[in-house]
MARRO-577300 format. One record per residue (C-alpha): residue number from 0; y negated, z negated, x. Coordinates in Angstrom, 1 decimal, always signed. Each point is the difference from the previous one (the first is absolute). Layout:
// MARRO-577300
<NUM, <Y, Z, X>>;
...
This chain:
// MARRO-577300
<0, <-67.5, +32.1, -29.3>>;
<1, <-0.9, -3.5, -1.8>>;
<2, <-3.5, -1.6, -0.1>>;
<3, <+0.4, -2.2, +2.8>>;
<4, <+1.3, +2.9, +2.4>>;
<5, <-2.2, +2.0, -1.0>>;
<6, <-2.8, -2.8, +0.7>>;
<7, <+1.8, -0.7, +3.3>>;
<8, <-0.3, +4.3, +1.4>>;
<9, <-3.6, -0.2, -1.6>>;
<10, <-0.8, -3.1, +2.3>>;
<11, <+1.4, +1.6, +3.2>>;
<12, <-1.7, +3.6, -0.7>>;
<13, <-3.5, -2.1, -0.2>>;
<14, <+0.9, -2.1, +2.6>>;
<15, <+1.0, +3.2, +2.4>>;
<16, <-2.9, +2.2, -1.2>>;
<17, <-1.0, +0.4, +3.4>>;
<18, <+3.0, +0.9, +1.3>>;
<19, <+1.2, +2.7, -3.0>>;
<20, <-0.7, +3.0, +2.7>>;
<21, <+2.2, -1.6, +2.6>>;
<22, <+3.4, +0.8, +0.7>>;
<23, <+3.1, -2.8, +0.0>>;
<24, <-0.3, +0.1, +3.4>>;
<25, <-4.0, -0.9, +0.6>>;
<26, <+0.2, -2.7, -3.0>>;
<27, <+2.4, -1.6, +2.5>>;
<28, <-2.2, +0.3, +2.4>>;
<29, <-2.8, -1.3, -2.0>>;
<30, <+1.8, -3.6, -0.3>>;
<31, <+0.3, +0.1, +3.7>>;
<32, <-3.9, +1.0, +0.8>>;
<33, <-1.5, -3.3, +0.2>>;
<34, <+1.6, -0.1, +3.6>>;
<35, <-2.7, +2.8, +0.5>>;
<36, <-2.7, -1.5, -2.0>>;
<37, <+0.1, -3.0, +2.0>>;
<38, <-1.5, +1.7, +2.3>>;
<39, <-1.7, +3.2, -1.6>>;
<40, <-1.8, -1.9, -2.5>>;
<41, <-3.3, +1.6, -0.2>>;
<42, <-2.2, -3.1, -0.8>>;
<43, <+1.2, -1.4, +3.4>>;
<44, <-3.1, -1.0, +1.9>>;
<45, <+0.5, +0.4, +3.1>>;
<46, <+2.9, +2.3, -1.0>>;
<47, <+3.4, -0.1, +1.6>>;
<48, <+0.8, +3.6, -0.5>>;
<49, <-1.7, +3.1, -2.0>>;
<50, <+0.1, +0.0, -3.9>>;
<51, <+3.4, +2.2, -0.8>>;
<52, <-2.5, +2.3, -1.5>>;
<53, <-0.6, +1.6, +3.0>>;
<54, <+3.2, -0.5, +1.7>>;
<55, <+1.2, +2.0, -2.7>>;
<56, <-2.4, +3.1, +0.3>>;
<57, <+1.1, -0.3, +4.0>>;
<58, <+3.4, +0.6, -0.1>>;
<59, <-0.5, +2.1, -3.1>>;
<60, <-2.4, +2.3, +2.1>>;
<61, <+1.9, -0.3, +3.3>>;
<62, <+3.7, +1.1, -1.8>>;
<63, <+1.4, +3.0, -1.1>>;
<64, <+1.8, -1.2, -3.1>>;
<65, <+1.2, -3.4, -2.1>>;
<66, <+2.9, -0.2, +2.2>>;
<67, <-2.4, +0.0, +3.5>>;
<68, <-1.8, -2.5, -2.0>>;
<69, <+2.5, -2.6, -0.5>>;
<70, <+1.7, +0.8, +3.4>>;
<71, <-3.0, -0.5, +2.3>>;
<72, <-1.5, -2.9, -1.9>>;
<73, <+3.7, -1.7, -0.2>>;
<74, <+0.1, +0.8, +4.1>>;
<75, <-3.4, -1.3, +0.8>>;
<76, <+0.6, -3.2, -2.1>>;
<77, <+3.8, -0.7, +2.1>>;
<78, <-2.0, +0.7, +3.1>>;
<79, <-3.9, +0.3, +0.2>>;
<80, <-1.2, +1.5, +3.5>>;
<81, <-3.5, +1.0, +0.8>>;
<82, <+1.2, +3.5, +0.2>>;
<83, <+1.4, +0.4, -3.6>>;
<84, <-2.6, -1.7, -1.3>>;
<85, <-2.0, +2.2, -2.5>>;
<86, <-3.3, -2.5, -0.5>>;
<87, <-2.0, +0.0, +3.4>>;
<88, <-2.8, -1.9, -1.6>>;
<89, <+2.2, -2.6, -1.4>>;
<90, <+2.2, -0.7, +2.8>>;
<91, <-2.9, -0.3, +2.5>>;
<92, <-1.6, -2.5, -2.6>>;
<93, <+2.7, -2.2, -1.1>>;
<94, <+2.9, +0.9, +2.1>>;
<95, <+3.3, +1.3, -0.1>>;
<96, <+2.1, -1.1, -2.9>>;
<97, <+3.3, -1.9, +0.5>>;
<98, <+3.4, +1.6, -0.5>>;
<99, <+1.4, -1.1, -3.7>>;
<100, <+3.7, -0.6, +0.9>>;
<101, <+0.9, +1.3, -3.4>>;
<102, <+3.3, +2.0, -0.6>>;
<103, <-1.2, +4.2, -0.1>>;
<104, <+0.9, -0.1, -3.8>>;
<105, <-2.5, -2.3, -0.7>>;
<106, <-2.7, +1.4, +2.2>>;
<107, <+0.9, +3.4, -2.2>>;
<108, <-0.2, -2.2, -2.7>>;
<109, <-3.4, -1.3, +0.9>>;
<110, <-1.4, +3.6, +1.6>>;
<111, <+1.0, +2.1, -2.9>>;
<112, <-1.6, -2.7, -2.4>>;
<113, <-3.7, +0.7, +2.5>>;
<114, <+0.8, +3.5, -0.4>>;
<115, <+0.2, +0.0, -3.7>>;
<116, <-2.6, -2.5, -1.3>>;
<117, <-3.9, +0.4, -0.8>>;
<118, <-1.4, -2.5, +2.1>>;
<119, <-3.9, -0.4, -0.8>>;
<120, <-3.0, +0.4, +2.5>>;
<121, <-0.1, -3.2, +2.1>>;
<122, <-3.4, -0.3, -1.1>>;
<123, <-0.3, -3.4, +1.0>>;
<124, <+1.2, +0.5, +3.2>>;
<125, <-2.5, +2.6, +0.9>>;
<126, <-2.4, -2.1, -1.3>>;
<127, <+0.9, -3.0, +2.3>>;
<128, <+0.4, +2.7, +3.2>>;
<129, <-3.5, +1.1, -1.1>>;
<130, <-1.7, -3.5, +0.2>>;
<131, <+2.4, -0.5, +3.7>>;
<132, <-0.8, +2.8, +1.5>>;
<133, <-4.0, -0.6, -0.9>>;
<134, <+0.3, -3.3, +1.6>>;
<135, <+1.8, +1.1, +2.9>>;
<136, <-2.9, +2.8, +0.6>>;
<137, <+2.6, +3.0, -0.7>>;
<138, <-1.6, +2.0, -2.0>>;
<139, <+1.8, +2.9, +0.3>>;
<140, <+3.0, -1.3, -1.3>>;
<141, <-2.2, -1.9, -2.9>>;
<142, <-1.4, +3.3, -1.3>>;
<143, <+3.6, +1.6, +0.5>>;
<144, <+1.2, -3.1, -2.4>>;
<145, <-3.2, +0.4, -2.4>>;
<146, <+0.8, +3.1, +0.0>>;
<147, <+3.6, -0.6, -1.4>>;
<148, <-1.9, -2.5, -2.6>>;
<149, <-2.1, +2.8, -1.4>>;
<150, <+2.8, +2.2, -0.2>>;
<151, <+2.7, -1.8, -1.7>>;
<152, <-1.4, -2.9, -1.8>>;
<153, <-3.2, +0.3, -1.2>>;
């Protein structure tokens, strides 16, 4: 290997350092995630959908396996309905999400990329959803959201 390969594979390892733990098939899907980010951004405010940090602990603690994983969350995306929706909260506050007319290899793509990365707290969305909920006189779900603060983030 010459300098400037070797330059080249040094550049793409520190470029993918995020993605080192993530097989071929969720580094595909990374390049194909902002379709999700659009809408799962977590500094959103108001936010369009949950931060995919906790639509990833859903499905991970509502499936049996990787494979239910990718299947349910490919399913839902093809075809959301109230009654495969795993996010009560969510839907009742922003809505059902649109179908993503995507090809199922790409939604695999996509869900086995959610499954695989290390998505951090959305910190700054519970910290929004605190401040909301406070103003709308919920303070239920404020502590519940405070709660997540004091948890995961501070």
């Amino acid at each position: 290997m010459n300098r400037s390969q070797y330059l080249l594979l040094l550049s793409a390892t520190l470029f993918s350092a995020s993605s080192i733990a993530l097989s071929p098939e969720a580094i595909e899907g990374n390049s194909l995630y902002p379709t999700c980010h659009v809408c799962h951004n977590q500094e959103m405010d108001p936010p369009l959908g949950p931060p995919m940090w906790g639509v990833q602990r859903r499905y991970k603690n509502n499936t049996i396996d990787d494979e239910d994983f990718v299947q349910s969350m490919t399913n839902f995306v093809k075809k959301p309905t109230l009654e495969n929706a795993l996010h009560d909260m969510a839907v009742e506050r922003m809505g059902l999400m649109p179908p993503l007319p995507l090809p199922d290899e790409l939604l695999n793509k996509i869900a086995t990329y959610i499954l695989e990365e290390q998505f951090p707290p959305p910190c700054v969305h519970w910290a929004i959803a605190v401040k909301e909920s406070t103003e709308r006189g919920d303070l239920e779900h404020a502590r519940k959201e405070q709660g997540m603060l004091n948890r995961f983030c501070k």
